[in-house]
C-alpha positions as CSV (number, residue, x, y, z in Angstrom):
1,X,5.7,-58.8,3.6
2,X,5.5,-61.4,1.0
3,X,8.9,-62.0,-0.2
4,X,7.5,-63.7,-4.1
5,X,10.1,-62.5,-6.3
6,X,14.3,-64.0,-7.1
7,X,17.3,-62.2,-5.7
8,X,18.7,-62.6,-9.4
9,X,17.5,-63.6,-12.6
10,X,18.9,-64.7,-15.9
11,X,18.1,-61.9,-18.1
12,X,18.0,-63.1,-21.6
13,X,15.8,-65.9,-20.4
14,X,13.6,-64.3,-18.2
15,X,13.0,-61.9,-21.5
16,X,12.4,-64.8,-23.9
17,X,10.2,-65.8,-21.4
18,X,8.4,-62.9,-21.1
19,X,8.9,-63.0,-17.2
20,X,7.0,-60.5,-14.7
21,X,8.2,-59.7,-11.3
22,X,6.6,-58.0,-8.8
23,X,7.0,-57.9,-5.2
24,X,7.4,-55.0,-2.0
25,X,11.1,-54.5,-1.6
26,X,12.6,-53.3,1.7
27,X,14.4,-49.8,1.5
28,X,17.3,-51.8,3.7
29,X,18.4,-53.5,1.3
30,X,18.7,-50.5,-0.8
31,X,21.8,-49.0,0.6
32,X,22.7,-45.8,-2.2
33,X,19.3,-44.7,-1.1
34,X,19.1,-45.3,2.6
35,X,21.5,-42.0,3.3
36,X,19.1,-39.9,0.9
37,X,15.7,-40.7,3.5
38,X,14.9,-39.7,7.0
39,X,15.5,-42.7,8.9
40,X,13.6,-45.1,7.0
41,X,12.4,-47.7,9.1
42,X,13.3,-51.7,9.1
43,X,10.3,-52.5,7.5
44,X,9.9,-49.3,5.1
45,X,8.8,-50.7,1.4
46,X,8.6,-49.4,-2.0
47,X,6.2,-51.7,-4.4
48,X,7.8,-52.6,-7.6
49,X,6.4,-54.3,-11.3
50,X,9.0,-55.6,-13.5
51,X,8.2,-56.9,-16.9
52,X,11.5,-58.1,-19.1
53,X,10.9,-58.9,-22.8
54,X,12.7,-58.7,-26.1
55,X,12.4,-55.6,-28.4
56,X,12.9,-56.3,-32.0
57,X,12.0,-52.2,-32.9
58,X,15.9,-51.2,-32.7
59,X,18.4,-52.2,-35.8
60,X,20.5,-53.9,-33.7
61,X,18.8,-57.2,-33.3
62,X,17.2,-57.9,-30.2
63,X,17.3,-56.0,-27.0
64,X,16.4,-57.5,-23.4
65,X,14.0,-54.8,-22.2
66,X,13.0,-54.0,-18.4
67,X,10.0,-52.0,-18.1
68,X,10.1,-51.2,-14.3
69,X,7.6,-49.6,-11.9
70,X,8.2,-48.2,-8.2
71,X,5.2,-47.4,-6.3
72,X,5.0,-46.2,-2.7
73,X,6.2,-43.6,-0.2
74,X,9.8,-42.9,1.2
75,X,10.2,-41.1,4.4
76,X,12.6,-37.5,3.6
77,X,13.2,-34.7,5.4
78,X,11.5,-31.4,3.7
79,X,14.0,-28.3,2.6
80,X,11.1,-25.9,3.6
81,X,10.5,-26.8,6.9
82,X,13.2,-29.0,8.0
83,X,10.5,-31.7,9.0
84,X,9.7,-35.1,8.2
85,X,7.8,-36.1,5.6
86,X,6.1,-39.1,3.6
87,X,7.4,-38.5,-0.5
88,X,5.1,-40.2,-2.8
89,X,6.6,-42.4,-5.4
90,X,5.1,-43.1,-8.9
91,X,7.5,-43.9,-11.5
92,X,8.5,-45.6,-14.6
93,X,10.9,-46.1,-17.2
94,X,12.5,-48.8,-19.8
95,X,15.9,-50.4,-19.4
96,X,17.8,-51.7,-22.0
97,X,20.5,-54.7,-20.4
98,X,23.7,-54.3,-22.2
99,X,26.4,-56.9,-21.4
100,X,28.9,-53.9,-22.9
101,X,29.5,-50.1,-23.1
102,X,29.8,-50.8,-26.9
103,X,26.5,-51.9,-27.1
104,X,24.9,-48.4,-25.5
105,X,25.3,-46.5,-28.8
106,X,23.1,-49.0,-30.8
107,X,20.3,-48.2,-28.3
108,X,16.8,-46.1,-29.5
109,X,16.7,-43.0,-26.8
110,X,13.7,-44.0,-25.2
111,X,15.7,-46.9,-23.3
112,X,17.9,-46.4,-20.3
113,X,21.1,-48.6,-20.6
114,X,21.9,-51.2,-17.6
115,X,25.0,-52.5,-18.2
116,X,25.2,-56.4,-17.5
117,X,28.3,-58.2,-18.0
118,X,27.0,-61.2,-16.5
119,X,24.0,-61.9,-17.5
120,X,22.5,-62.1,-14.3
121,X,20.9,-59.3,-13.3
122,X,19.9,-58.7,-9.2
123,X,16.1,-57.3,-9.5
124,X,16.4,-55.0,-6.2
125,X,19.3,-53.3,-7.9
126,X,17.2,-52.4,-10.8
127,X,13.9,-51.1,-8.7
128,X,16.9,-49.2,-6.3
129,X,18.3,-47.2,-9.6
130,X,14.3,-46.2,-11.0
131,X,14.0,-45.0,-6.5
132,X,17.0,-43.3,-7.5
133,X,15.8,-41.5,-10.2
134,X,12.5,-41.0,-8.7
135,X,13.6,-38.7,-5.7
136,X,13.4,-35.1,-6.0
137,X,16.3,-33.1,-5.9
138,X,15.3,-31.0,-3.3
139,X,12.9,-32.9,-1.2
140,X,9.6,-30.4,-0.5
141,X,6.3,-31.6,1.5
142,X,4.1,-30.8,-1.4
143,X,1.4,-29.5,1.8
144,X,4.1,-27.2,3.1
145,X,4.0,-23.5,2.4
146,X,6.5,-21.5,0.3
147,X,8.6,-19.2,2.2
148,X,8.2,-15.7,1.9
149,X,10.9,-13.3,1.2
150,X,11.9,-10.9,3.6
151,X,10.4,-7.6,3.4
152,X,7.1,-9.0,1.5
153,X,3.7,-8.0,3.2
């Protein structure tokens, strides 16, 4: 595991900056996901891209923007069969750091608010919320077979 990314970063200057990180971060050290898998292991991964910048579309002057990437596969426990499963992972989505809840309403509705107070911003938080929103509801093997109803021939 190649470890080539900061545990925090300065968010308006890494978007000045036009930063990207990108890195494999461990599922342990995601812990408001770790109850939602079956047993991931020590070393389970998810594969992240993280590109920050300013966007200058929205009428409220400059927003720090996070355009995040998860990538892998998460160990979950199927509601068909009760067995254990590898659940692919693909998704993406833009983040607009806020350092206030006043600031949220200024927003364009294509940007996901992550409030900030600080400034500092810890990156495997933000890959941990786009896992979050990546998991299905209902976790389903997609090679597992539907369940037919009783009395169906």
């Amino acid at each position: 595991m190649s470890r080539d990314f900061p545990d925090w970063i300065d968010v308006e200057r890494a978007a000045q900056a036009g930063r990207r990180f990108a890195g494999e971060a461990r599922i342990e050290w995601m812990p408001r996901v770790i109850d939602l898998l079956d047993e991931p292991a020590p070393d389970d991964e998810i594969g992240f891209e993280i590109s920050a910048g300013l966007d200058k579309s929205s009428g409220a002057g400059d927003i720090v923007r996070m355009d995040v990437r998860v990538h892998g596969s998460v160990p979950m426990t199927c509601q068909r069969t009760l067995k254990r499963y590898r659940q692919p992972i693909d998704s993406r989505s833009s983040v607009a750091v806020v350092a206030s809840e006043d600031q949220v309403s200024a927003l364009p509705e294509d940007l996901e608010p992550k409030l900030v107070p600080e400034g500092r911003l810890k990156l495997v938080e933000l890959v941990e919320d786009e896992l979050l929103l990546a998991l299905p509801l209902v976790p389903r093997d997609p090679d597992s077979a539907p369940v037919e109803k009783a009395g169906d021939s």
